[in-house]
N, C-alpha and C positions, 0 to 999 in steps of 0.2 A: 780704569783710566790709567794713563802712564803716569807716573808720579814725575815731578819737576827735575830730580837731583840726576835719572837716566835719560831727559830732553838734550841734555850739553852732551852727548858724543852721540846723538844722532843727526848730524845736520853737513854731513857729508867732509870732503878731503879737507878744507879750507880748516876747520875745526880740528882737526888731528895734527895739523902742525902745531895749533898752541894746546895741545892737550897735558903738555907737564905742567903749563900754566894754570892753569884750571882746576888739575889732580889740588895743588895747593891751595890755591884762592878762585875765587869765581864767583857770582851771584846770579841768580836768574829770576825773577818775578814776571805774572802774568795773571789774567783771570780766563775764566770756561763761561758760558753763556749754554744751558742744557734743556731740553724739550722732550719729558718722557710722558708716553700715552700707556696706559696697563687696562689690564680688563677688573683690578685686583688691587688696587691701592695699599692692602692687608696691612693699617697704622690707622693711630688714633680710632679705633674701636668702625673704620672704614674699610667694606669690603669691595665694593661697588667698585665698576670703571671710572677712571679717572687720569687727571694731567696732573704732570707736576714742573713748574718752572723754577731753575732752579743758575743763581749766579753764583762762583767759586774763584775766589779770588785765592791767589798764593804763592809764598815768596822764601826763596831758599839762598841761602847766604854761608860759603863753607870758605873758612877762614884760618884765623887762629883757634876760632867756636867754629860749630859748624851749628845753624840757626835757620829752622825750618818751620812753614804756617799755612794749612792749608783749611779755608773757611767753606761756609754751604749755606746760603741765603734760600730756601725753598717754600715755595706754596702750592698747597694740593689745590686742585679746582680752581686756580685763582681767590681763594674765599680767603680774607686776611683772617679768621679764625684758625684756619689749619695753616698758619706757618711756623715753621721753627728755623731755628740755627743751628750750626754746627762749626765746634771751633776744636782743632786741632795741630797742635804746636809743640814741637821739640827741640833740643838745647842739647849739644854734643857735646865731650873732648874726645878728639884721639890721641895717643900716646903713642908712639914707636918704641918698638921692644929691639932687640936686639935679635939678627936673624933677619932673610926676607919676609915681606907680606906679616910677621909678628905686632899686634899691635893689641893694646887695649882700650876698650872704649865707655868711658863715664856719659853716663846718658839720664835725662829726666825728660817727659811728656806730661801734656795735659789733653784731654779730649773735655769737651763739655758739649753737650744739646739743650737747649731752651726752647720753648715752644707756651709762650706768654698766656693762650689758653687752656694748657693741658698740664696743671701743675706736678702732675702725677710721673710726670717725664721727664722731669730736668734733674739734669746729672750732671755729676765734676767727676772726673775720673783722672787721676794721677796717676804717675808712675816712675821710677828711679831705679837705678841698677848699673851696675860696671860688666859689660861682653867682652869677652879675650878670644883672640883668633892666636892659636897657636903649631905651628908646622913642626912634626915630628917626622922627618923625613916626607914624603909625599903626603900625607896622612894629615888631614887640620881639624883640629880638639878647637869648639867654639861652648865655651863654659858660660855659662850667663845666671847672674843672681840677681833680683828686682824685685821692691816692694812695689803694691799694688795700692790705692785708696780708692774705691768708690763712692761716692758721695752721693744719696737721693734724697732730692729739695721735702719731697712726701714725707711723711712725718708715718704714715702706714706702711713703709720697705723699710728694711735693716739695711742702711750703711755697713761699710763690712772693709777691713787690712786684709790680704791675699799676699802675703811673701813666698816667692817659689825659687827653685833653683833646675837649670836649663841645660843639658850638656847635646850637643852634633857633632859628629864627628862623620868628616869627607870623607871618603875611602875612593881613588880610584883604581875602574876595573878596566880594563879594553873594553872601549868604545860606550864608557859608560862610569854616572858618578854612584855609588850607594850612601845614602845620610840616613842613619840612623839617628832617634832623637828621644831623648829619655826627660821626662820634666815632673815636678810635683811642688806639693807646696798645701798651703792649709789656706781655709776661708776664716777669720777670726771679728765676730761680733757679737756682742752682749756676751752672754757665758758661755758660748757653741767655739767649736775649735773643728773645724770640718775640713778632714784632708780628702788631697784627689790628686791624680796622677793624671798621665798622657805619656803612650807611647805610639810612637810612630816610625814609619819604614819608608826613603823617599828614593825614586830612580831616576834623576837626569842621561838624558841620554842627547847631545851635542850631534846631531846626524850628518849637519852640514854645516857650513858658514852662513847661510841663511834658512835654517832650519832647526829646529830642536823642540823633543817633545820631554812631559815631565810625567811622570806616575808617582800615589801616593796611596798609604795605609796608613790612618789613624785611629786610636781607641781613646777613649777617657771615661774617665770613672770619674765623677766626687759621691762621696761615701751620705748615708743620710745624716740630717743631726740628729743629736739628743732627743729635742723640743721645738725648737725655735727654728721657723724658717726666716728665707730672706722677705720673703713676700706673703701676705697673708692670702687664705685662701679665698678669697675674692679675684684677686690677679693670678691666680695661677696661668688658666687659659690667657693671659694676655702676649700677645709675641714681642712687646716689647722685654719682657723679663724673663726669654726663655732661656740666657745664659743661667741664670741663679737657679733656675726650676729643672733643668737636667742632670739625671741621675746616670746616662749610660748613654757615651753617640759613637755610631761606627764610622769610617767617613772612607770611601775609593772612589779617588780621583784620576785623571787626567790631562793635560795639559800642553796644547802643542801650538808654537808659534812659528809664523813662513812669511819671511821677509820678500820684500821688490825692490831692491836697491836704485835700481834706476828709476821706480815710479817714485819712491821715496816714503815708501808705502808697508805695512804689514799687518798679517790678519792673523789673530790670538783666538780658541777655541780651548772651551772647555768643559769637563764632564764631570758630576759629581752624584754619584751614589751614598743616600746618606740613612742609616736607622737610630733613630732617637730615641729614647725610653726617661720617661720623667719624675719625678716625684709623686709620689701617692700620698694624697694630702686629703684626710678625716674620709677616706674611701675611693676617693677619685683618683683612676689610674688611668694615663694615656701612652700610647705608644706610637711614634711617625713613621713614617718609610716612604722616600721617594729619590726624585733624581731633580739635577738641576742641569740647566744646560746654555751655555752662552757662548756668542760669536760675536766678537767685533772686529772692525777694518778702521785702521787710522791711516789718516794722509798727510803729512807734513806738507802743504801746499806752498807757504812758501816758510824764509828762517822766523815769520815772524807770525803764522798762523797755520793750526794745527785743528783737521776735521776727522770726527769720530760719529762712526755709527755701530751703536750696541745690542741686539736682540736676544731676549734671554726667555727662557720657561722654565719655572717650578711646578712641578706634579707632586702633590703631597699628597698622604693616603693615612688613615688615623683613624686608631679604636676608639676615638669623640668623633663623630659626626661631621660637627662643626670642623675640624679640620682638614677634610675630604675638600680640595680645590687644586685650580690649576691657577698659576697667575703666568699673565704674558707678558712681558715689558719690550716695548720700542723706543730707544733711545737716541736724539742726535743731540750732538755739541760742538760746539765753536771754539776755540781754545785761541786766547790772543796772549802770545810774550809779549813782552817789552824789555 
């Protein structure tokens, strides 16, 4: 879905004249209205077909702060047992450095999901850190350091501090950008002190003025613990917790977007080859491999309503069994500003 804060410079000429306006102050709020049918629910311990309806309110305010919120009211099945929430909310400053385009940026988020019959899932997840975009002649160094808090209501997952530190740097080439991207950082809970890295290789390529595609190479390692995992080994197989339970993911991707100016219209595609390798926990070893694959078309239909239709497929394949499936998702939604 197109996030709020890139909706203000797509709504044609009339917009671009007050676009300094904007750059400095602006707000925009609105809610999505969403109708997804899958064959594969794959949440709350649900593998079956199933719908999910889902309303998203959310409101962006860039100011003197820049103050951003975007919510997720969903129910699987219609069954008021499988609903949860999702709340997601960030608090900006930026700073002007000296130089063009030089800036730094102090930033804190929250994400939380609640889901009132599934105690086992509600989470607070924090975040805080200062990102610096800094231009060395052609060449932009974006340094980024950020504490992490995960918070799980479950009294059987480990809560866990993740402070890491970020570095990208643009480099462009003819007819093409290269972003290198180097990160690491430690998981720290109870006595366990678990580091982990990510490196990745990224190639923007700007083809046209309504067109451009993206390519990606990522690796990450977190190392095992001592002792102590995040999740006991009851939740291992759960896919709600498979951030904390991977030990090794490969990731090649894709990404190409093609604009209709005059329909007022564009269509986003994307490809994702991905190998996962997990933690082996009192014998149990699992290993994923598959692809992912999604297309959607959005329509600005008019400046004050916005139509999206999403079709995606996962093809997952895995030395467990149980994780041998295909999920299909068809997605519309209604998207009203105000």
């Amino acid at each position: 879905m197109v996030r709020a804060d890139s909706k203000i410079l797509s709504k044609g000429g009339a917009i671009l004249l007050l676009l300094p306006i904007f750059i400095y102050s602006y707000s925009i709020e609105g809610v999505s209205f969403a109708y997804n049918i899958t064959n594969n629910v794959n949440g709350f311990s649900l593998s079956d077909a199933g719908q999910i309806a889902s309303v998203r309110p959310y409101f962006l305010n860039d100011d003197f702060l820049t103050l951003n919120y975007n919510g997720d009211l969903s129910v699987i099945n219609f069954n008021p047992s499988n609903f949860f929430m999702t709340n997601n909310a960030g608090l900006a400053k930026k700073i002007l450095l000296p130089g063009v385009g030089n800036k730094t940026t102090v930033y804190a988020g929250l994400y939380s999901f609640y889901a009132p019959s599934y105690e086992l899932y509600n989470i607070i997840d924090l975040v805080g850190g200062d990102s610096l975009n800094m231009y060395i002649g052609k060449i932009l160094f974006s340094p980024d350091a950020r504490l992490r808090y995960k918070h799980f209501s479950s009294e059987f997952v480990q809560s866990y501090y993740e402070p890491r530190l970020k570095t990208d740097v643009r480099i462009p080439l003819p007819y093409m950008y290269l972003i290198p991207k180097l990160e690491g950082g430690f998981r720290i809970y109870g006595e366990e002190f678990v580091p982990f890295y990510i490196a990745e290789a990224q190639l923007h390529f700007p083809l046209t003025i309504d067109l451009s595609l993206a390519t990606w190479f990522t690796f990450h390692e977190v190392t095992y613990p001592e002792s102590t995992y995040i999740t006991p080994v009851q939740y291992v197989d759960d896919p709600f917790f498979e951030e904390e339970n991977i030990n090794q993911q490969y990731d090649l991707g894709i990404y190409v977007t093609k604009s209709f100016i005059k329909q007022r219209a564009f269509i986003e595609t994307q490809v994702n080859l991905f190998r996962k390798s997990f933690y082996e926990i009192e014998g149990m070893s699992r290993r994923d491999e598959g692809v992912y694959i999604s297309l959607q078309y959005t329509n600005f239909v008019s400046s004050k309503l916005v139509f999206y239709v999403k079709a995606s497929s996962l093809i997952n394949t895995s030395t467990v069994n149980d994780f041998d499936f295909v999920k299909n998702d068809l997605e519309l939604t209604f998207e009203l500003i105000f």
